[in-house]
DOLOTOR-565099 format. One record per residue (C-alpha): x, y, z; residue in one letter. Coordinates in steps of 0.02 Angstrom, whole numbers, plus 50000, padded with zeros to 5 digits. Example, Ala and Ser with C-alpha at 12.3 -4.5 7.8 and 13.67 -1.06 7.14 Angstrom:
BEGIN
<rec><px>50615</px><py>49775</py><pz>50390</pz><r>A</r></rec>
<rec><px>50684</px><py>49947</py><pz>50357</pz><r>S</r></rec>
//
This chain:
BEGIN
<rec><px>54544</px><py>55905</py><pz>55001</pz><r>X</r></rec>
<rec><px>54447</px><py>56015</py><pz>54876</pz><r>X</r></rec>
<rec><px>54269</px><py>55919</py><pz>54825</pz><r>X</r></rec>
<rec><px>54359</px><py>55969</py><pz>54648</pz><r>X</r></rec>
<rec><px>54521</px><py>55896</py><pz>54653</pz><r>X</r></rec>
<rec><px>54525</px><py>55728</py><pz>54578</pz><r>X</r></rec>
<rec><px>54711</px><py>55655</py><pz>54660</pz><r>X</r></rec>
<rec><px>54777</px><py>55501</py><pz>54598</pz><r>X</r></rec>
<rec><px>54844</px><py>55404</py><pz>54728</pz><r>X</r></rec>
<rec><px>54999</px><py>55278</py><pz>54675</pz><r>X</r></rec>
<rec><px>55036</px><py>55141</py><pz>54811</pz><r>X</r></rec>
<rec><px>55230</px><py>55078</py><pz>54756</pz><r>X</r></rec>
<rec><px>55227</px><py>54901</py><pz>54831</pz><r>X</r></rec>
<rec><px>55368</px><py>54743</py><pz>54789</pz><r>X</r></rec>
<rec><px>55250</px><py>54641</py><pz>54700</pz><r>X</r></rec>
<rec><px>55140</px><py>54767</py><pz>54642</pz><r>X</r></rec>
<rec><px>55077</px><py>54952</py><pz>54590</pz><r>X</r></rec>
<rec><px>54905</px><py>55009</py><pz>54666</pz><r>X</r></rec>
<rec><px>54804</px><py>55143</py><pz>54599</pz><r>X</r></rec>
<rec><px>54637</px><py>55220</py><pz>54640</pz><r>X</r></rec>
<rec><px>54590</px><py>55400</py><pz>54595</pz><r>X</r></rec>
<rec><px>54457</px><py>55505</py><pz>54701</pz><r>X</r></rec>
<rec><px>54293</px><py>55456</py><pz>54662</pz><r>X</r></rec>
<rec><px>54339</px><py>55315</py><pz>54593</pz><r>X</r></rec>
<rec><px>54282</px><py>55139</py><pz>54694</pz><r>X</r></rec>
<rec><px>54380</px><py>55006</py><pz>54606</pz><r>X</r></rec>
<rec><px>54589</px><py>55007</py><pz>54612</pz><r>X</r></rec>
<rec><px>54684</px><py>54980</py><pz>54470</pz><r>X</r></rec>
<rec><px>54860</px><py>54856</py><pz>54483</pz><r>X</r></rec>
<rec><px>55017</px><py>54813</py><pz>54379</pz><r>X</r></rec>
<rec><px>55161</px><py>54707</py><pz>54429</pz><r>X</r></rec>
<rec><px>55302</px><py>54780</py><pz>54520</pz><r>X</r></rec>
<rec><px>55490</px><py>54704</py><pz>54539</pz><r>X</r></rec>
<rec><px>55661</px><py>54707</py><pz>54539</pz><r>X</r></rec>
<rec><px>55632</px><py>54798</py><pz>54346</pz><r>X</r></rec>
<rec><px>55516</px><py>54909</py><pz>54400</pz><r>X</r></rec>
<rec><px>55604</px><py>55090</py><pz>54368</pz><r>X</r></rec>
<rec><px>55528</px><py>55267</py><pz>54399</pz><r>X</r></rec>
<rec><px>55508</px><py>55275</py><pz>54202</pz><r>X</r></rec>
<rec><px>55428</px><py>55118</py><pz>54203</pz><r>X</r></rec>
<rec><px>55336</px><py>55128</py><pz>54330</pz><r>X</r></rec>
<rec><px>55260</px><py>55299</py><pz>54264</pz><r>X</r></rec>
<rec><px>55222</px><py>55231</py><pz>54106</pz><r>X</r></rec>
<rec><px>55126</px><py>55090</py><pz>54171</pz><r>X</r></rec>
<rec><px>55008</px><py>55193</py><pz>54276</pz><r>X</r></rec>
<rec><px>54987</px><py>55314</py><pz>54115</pz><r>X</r></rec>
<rec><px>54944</px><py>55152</py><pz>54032</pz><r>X</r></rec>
<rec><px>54814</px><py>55108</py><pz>54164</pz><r>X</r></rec>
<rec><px>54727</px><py>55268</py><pz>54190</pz><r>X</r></rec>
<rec><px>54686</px><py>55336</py><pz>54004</pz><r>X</r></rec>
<rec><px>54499</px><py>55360</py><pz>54061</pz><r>X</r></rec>
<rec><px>54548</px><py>55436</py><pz>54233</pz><r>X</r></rec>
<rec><px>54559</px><py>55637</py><pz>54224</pz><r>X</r></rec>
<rec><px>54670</px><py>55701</py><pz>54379</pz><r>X</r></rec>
<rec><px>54732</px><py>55852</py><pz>54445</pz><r>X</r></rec>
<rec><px>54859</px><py>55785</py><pz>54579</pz><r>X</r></rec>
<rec><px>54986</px><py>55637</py><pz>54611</pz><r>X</r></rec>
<rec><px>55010</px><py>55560</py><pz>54777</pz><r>X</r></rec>
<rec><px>55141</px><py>55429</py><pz>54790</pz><r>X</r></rec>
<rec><px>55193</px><py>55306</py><pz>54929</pz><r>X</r></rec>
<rec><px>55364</px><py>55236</py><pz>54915</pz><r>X</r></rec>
<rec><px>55464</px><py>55107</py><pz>54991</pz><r>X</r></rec>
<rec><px>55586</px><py>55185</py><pz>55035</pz><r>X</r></rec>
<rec><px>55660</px><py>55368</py><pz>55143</pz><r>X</r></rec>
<rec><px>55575</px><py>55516</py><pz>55081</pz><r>X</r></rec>
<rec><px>55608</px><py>55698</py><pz>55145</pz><r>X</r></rec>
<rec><px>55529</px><py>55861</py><pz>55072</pz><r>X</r></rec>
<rec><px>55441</px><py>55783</py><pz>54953</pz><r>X</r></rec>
<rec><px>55607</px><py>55710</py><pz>54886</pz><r>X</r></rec>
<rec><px>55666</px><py>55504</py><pz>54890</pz><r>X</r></rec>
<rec><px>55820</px><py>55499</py><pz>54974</pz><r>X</r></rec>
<rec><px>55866</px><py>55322</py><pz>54925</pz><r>X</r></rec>
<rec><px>55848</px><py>55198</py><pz>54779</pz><r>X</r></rec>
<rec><px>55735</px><py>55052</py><pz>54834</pz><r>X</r></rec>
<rec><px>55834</px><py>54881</py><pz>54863</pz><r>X</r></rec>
<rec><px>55696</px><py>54797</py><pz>54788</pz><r>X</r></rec>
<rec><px>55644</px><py>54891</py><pz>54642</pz><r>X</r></rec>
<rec><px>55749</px><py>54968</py><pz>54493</pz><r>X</r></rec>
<rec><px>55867</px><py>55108</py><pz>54499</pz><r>X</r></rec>
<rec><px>55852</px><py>55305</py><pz>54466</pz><r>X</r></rec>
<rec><px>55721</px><py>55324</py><pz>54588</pz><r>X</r></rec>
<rec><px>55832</px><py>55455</py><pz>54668</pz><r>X</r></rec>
<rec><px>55815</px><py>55631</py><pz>54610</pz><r>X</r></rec>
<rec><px>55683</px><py>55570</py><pz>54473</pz><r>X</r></rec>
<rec><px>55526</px><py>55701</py><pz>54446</pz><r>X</r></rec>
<rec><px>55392</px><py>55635</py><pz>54446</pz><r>X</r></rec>
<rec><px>55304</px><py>55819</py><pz>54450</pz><r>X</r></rec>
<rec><px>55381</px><py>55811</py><pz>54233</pz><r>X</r></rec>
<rec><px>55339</px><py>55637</py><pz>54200</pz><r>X</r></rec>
<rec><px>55148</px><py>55674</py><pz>54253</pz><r>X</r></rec>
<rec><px>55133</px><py>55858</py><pz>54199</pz><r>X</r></rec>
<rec><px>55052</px><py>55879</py><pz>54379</pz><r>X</r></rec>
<rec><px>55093</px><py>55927</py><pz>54560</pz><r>X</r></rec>
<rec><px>55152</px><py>55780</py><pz>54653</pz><r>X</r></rec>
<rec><px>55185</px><py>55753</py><pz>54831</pz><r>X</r></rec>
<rec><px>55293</px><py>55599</py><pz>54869</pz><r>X</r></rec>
<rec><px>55304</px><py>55514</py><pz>55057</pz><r>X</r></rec>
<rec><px>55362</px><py>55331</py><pz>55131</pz><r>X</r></rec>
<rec><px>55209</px><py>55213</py><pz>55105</pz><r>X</r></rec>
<rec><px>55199</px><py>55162</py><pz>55273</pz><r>X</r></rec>
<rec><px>55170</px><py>55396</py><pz>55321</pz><r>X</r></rec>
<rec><px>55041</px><py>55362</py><pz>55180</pz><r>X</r></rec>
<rec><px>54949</px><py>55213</py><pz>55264</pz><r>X</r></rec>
<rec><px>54955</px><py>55296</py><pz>55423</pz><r>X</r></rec>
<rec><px>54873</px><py>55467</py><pz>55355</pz><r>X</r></rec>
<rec><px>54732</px><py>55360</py><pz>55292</pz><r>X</r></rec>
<rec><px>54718</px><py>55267</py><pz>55470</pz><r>X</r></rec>
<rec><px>54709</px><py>55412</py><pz>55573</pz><r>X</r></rec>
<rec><px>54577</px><py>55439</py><pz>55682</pz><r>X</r></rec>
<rec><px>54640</px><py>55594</py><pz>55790</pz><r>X</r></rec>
<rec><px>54753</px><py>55629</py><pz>55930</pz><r>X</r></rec>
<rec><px>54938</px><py>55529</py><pz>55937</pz><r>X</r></rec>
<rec><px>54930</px><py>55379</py><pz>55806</pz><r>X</r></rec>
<rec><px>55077</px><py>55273</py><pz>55770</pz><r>X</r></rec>
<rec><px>55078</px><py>55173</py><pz>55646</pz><r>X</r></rec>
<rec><px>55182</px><py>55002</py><pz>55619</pz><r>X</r></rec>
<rec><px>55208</px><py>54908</py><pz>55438</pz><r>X</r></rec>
<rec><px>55239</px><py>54719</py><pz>55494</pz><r>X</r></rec>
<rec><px>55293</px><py>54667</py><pz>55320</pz><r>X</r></rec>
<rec><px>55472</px><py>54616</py><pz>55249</pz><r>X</r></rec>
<rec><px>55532</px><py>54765</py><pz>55347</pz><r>X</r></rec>
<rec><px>55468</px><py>54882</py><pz>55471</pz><r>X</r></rec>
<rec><px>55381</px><py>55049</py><pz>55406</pz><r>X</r></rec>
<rec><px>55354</px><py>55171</py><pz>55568</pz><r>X</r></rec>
<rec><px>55243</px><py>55353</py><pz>55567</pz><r>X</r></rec>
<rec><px>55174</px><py>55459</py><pz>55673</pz><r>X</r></rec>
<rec><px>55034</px><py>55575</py><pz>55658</pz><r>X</r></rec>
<rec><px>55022</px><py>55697</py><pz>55804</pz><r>X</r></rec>
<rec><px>54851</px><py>55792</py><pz>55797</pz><r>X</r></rec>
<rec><px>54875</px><py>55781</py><pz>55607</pz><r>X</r></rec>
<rec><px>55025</px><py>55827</py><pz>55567</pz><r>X</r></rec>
<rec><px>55147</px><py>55684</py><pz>55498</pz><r>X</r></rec>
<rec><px>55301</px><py>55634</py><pz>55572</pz><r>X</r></rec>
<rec><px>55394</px><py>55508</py><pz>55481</pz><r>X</r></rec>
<rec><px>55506</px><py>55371</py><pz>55583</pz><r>X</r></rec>
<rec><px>55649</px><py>55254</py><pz>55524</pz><r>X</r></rec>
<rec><px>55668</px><py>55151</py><pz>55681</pz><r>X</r></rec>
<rec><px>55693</px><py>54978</py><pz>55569</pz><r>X</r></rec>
<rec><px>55865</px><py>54983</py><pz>55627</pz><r>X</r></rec>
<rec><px>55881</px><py>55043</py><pz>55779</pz><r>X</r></rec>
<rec><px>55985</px><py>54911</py><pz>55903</pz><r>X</r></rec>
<rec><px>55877</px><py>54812</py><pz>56007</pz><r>X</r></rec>
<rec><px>55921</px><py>54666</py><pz>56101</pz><r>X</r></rec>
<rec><px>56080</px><py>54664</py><pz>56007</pz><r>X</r></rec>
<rec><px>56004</px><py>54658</py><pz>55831</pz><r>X</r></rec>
<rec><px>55895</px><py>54779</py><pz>55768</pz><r>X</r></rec>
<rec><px>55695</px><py>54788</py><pz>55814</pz><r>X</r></rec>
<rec><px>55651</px><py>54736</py><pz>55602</pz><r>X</r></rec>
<rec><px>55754</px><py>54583</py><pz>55638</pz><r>X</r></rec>
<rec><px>55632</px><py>54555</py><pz>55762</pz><r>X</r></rec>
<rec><px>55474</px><py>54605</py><pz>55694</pz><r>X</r></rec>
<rec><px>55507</px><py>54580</py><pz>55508</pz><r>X</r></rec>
<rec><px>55492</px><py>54442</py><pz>55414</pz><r>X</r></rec>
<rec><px>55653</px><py>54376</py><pz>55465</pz><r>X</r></rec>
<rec><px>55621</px><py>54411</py><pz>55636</pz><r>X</r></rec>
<rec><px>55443</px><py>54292</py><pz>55606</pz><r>X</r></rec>
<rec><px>55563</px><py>54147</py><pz>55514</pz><r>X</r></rec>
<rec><px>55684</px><py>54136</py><pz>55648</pz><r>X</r></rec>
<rec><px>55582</px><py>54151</py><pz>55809</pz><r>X</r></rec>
<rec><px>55422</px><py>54062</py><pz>55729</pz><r>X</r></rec>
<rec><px>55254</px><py>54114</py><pz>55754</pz><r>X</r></rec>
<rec><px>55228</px><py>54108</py><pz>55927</pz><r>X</r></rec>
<rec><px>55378</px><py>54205</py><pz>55975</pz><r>X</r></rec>
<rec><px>55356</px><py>54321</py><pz>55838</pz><r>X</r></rec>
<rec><px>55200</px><py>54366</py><pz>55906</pz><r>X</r></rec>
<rec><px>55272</px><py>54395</py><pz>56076</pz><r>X</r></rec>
<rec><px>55410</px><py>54493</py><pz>56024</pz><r>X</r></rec>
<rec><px>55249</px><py>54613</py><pz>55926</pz><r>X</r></rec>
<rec><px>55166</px><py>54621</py><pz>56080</pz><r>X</r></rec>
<rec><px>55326</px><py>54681</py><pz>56183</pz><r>X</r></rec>
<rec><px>55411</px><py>54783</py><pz>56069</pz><r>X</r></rec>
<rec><px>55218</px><py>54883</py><pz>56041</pz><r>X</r></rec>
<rec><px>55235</px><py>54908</py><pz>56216</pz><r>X</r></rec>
<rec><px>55368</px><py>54981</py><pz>56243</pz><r>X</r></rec>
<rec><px>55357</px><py>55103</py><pz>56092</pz><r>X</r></rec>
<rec><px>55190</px><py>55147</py><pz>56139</pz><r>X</r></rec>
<rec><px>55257</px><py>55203</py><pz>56325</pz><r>X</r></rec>
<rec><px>55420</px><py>55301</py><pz>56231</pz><r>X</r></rec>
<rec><px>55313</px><py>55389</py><pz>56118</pz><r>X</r></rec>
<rec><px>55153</px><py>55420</py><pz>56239</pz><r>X</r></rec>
<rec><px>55023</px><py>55362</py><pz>56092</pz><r>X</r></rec>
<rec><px>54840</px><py>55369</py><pz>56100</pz><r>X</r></rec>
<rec><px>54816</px><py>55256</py><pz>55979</pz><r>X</r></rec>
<rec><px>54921</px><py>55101</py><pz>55863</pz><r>X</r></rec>
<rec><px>54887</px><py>55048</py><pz>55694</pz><r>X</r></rec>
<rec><px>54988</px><py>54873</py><pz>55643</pz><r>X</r></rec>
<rec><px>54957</px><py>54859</py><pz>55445</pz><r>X</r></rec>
<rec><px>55090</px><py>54752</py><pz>55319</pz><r>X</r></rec>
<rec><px>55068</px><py>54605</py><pz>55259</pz><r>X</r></rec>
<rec><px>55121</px><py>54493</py><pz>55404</pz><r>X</r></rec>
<rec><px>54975</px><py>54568</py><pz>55524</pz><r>X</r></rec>
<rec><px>54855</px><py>54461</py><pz>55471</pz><r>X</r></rec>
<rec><px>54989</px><py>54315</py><pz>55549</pz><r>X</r></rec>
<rec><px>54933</px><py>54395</py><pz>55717</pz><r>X</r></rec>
<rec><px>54817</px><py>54288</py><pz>55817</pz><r>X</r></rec>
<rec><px>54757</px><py>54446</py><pz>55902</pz><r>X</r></rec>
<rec><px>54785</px><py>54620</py><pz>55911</pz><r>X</r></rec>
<rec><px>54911</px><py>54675</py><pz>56064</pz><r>X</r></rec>
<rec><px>54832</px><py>54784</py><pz>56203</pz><r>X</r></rec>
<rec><px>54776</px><py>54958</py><pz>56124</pz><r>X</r></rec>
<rec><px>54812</px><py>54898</py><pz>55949</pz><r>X</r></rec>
<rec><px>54690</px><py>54905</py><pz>55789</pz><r>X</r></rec>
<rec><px>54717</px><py>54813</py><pz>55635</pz><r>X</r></rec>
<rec><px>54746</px><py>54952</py><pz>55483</pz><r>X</r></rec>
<rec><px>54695</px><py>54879</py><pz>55279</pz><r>X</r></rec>
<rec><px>54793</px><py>54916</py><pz>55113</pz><r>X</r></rec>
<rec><px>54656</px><py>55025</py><pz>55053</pz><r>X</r></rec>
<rec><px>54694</px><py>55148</py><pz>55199</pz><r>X</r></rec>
<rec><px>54835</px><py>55198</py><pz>55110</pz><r>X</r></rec>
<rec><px>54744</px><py>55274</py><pz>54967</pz><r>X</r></rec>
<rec><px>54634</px><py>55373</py><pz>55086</pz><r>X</r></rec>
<rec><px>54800</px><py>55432</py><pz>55154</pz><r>X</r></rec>
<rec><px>54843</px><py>55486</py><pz>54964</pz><r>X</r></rec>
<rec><px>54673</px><py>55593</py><pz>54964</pz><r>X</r></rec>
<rec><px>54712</px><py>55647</py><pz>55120</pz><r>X</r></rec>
<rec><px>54884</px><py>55728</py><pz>55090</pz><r>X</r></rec>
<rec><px>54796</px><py>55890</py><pz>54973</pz><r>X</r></rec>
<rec><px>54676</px><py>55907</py><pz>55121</pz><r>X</r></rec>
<rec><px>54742</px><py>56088</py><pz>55160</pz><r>X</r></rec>
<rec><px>54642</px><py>56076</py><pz>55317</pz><r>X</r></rec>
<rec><px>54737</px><py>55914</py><pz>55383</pz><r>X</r></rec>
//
């Protein structure tokens, strides 16, 4: 990123909005929900950022993003996320990805990184010497469910803690032996329910995916 481009970063969670621009140290937060619209959502972070001068938007969503496009409302947000620009509403260049590509940016460390959101669902990324490759493996069948019914929340309801845990440990393995990783980043809010990182695994923080909004103008990335 240019020393000169100040990029505000936009985290989109369920319970709330983050914000932190460059050279900023202190985030800024408003409540999120099952209200929360794009319009909304835009005014509250013009609200919240009168004293912050920016050149650039970087946004993490909940939700499937390609080209710099959302593919899908959210099921736990508003509606008319889809096909909304948010490059209008801020009068800047914006450049849109999934929240848990945006966490994982900001995690990376070098070689192959993936990168696993234990939260209500299950937000997957790679980053391959840099470059991003999203994943939406939430669904895919395992053990005749899918592997966010076991690692999810639900997943860590039904099977309780200690299974849960087992079932992180396991299914880690076996995606870090598919996708030949040098390195695994579990973030979301249920990691901190871990009693200890699996084999080869590193704990990632909330504030990593702000340094992964920076990090997206970084034309050297």
């Amino acid at each position: 990123m240019r020393a000169s481009l100040k990029v505000l970063t936009i985290d989109i969670g369920g319970n709330n909005v983050k914000l932190l621009m460059s050279g900023e140290k202190e985030s800024r937060r408003f409540p999120s929900g099952a209200r929360l619209t794009p319009r909304r959502m835009v005014s509250g972070v013009k609200a919240l950022t009168k004293d912050w001068k920016y050149d650039a938007v970087s946004i993490g969503y909940p939700g499937v993003v390609r080209n710099n496009r959302i593919q899908v409302d959210p099921f736990n947000l508003g509606k008319g996320w889809k096909g909304f620009s948010f490059r209008q509403a801020f009068r800047r260049p914006v450049r849109i990805v999934n929240d848990a590509v945006m966490q994982a940016l900001g995690s990376y460390r070098g070689g192959t990184m993936l990168f696993l959101g234990l939260g209500t669902g299950l937000g997957a990324a790679l980053v391959v010497n840099g470059h991003l490759v999203p994943l939406e493996i939430a669904h895919f069948p395992y053990n005749k469910k899918t592997i966010e019914d076991f690692l999810g929340t639900r997943g860590l309801v039904a099977l309780g803690r200690a299974r849960w845990r087992k079932a992180v440990e396991k299914v880690v393995g076996e995606l870090v032996a598919a996708f030949l990783v040098d390195d695994v980043v579990l973030g979301g809010g249920n990691v901190k329910k871990l009693s200890s990182m699996p084999k080869g695994c590193r704990a990632g923080a909330n504030t990593h995916a702000f340094i992964g909004g920076f990090r997206l103008w970084d034309e050297q990335r």
